[in-house]
C-alpha positions, 0 to 999 in steps of 0.5 A: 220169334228168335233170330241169330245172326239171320243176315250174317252171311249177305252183302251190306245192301241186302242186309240193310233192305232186309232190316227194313223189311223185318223192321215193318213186319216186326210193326205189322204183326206186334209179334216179339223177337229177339234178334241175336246179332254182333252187327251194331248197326243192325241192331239199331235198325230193328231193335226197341230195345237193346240188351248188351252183354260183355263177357256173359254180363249185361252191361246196360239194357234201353232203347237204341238212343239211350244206350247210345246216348247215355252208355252205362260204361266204357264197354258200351260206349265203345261197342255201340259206334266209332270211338276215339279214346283219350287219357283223362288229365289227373286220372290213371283209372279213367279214360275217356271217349268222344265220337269221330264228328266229336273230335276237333283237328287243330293243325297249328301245333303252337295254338292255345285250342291244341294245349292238352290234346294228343298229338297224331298224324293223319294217316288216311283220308276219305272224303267223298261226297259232302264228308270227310272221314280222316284216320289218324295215328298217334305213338305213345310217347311214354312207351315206343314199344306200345302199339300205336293208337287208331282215331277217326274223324268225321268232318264236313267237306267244308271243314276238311278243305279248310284244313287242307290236310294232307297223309303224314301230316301232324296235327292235335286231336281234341275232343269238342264233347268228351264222356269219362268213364271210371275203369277202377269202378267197373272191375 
């Protein structure tokens, strides 16, 4: 069975119903699909397997929680859920990534834990529920005319009222788990 972009053109709740439902027919009939979809999410959803293709090449091929977590490259890493990108110390050709509940706020600027981390501001806070997701943006300071540079933060409601965070307020963004890719290897 081929599918292309089957939900494209529905609401979040109605395709996440539909994923469901075309994950336990998939089950019930053993019958092999590809679906075609630039939906990241829902190719998790419904997928055994996964096959990732940038610029007409295959990057890596595995199951959703081996693509997820062991990317092949810096492409795949950054496609397959949120991303926050950081300079690798002594390295040009690298950068590395860390997930948004990966990524630590420190607010007092002169502490130990915030030494090598980016500084940004936090530029938008939605906390509902029992999370925090904080959107912060950093200037690069080598380069004023450079765009800036978009993170995100996924923090339990605990943690975000601890740091009583508040819109413009600086702070350091390190990365508790971070996973380096060499981008001279990859060209």
């Amino acid at each position: 069975m081929l599918l292309d972009e089957p939900f494209g053109a529905l609401d979040a709740k109605v395709r996440k119903e539909l994923r469901r439902w075309l994950r336990r027919l998939h089950d019930e009939l053993h019958v092999t699909s590809v679906f075609v979809t630039h939906d990241q999410d829902e190719a998790i959803d419904v997928s055994d397997r996964i096959v990732l293709i940038n610029q007409g090449q295959v990057e890596q091929v595995g199951s959703p929680d081996e693509v997820y977590q062991q990317p092949a490259s810096a492409f795949v890493y950054s496609f397959l859920g949120a991303a926050n990108r950081f300079p690798v110390a002594g390295n040009d050709s690298a950068v590395g990534f860390s997930r948004p509940h990966e990524t630590t706020i420190i607010t007092d600027l002169n502490s130990a834990r915030a030494k090598g981390g980016v500084t940004a501001r936090v530029s938008r806070i939605h906390a509902f529920g029992t999370s925090a997701r904080v959107e912060l943006q950093a200037q690069n300071l080598t380069d004023a005319t450079a765009a800036p540079q978009y993170f995100e933060v996924e923090l339990t409601r605990q943690d975000f009222e601890a740091l009583e965070l508040t819109e413009g307020r600086p702070v350091q963004l390190v990365p508790s788990k971070l996973r380096s890719f060499d981008l001279a290897k990859a060209a």
